[in-house]
C-alpha positions in Angstrom: 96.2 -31.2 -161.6 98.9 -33.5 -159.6 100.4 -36.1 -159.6 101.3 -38.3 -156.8 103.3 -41.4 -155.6 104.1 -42.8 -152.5 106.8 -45.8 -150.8 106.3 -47.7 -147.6 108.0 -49.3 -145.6 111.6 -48.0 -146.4 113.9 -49.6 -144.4 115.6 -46.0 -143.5 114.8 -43.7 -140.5 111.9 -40.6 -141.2 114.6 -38.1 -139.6 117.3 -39.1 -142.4 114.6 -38.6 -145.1 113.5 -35.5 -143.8 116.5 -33.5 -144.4 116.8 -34.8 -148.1 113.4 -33.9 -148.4 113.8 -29.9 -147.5 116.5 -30.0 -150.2 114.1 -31.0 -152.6 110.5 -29.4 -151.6 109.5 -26.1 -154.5 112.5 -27.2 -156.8 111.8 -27.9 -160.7 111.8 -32.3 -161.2 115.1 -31.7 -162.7 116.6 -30.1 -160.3 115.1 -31.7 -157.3 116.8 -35.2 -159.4 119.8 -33.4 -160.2 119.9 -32.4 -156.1 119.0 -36.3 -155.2 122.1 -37.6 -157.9 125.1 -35.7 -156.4 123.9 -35.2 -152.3 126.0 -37.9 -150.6 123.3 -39.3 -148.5 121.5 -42.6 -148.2 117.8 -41.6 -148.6 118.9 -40.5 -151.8 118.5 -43.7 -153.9 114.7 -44.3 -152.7 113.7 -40.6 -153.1 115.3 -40.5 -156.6 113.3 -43.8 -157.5 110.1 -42.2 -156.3 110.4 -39.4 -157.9 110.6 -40.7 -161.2 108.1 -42.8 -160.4 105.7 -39.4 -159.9 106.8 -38.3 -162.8 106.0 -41.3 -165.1 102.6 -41.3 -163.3 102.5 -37.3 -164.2 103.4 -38.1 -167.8 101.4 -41.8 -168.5 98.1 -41.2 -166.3 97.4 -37.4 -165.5 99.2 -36.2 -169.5 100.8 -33.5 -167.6 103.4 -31.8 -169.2 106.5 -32.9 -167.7 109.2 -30.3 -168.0 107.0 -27.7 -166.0 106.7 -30.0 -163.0 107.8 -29.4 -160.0 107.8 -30.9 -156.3 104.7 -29.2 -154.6 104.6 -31.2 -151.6 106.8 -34.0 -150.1 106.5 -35.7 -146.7 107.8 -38.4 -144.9 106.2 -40.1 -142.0 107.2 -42.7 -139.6 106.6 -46.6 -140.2 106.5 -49.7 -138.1 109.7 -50.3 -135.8 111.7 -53.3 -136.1 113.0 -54.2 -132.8 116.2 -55.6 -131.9 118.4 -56.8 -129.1 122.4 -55.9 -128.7 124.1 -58.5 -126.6 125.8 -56.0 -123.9 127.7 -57.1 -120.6 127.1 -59.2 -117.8 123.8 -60.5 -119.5 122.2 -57.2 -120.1 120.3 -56.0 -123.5 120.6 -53.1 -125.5 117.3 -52.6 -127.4 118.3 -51.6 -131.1 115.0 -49.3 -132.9 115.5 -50.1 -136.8 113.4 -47.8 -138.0 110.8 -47.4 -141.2 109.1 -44.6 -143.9 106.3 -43.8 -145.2 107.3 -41.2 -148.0 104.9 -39.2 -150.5 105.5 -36.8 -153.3 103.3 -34.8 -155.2 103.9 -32.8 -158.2 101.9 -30.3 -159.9 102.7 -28.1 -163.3 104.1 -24.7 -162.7 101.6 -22.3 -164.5 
């Protein structure tokens, strides 16, 4: 049994996410949100959201027991790229890559 939920299109780049995500991956749900609460780092607030968003859907649709949960798998893959142009000096153009996410998590029940 698992449970799974996914975001798109976070306005925040993969390589940020990433790093909060191998904080989180094998950890118990409340530790992995007690991790997310106090790490000073943007991708935080999305990733904290999602994961109690897995967790409702572990609890509501799959009746999974939710205090033996735990993060089994987590990914984050790159969206589409919002391109952007930097005024620069004698007429040039800086291209500015904002970038996007695609995040999933997927919790299962420790036995």
């Amino acid at each position: 049994m698992e449970a799974t939920a996914k975001v798109t299109y976070v306005r925040i780049a993969p390589r940020k996410v990433k790093i909060v995500l191998d904080l989180i991956r094998n950890k118990p749900c409340d530790e992995a949100m007690a991790i997310l609460k106090h790490t000073p780092k943007a991708a935080c607030e999305p990733l904290e959201k999602l994961l109690k968003s897995a967790m409702a859907n572990a609890e509501n649709n799959k009746d999974m027991d939710v205090t033996r949960l735990y993060v089994a798998e987590c990914s984050v893959g790159p969206g589409p790229i919002l391109k952007r142009i930097r005024p620069r000096a004698q007429g040039r153009a800086y291209r500015i890559n904002k970038r996007t996410s695609h995040i999933s998590i997927v919790l299962r029940e420790a036995e």
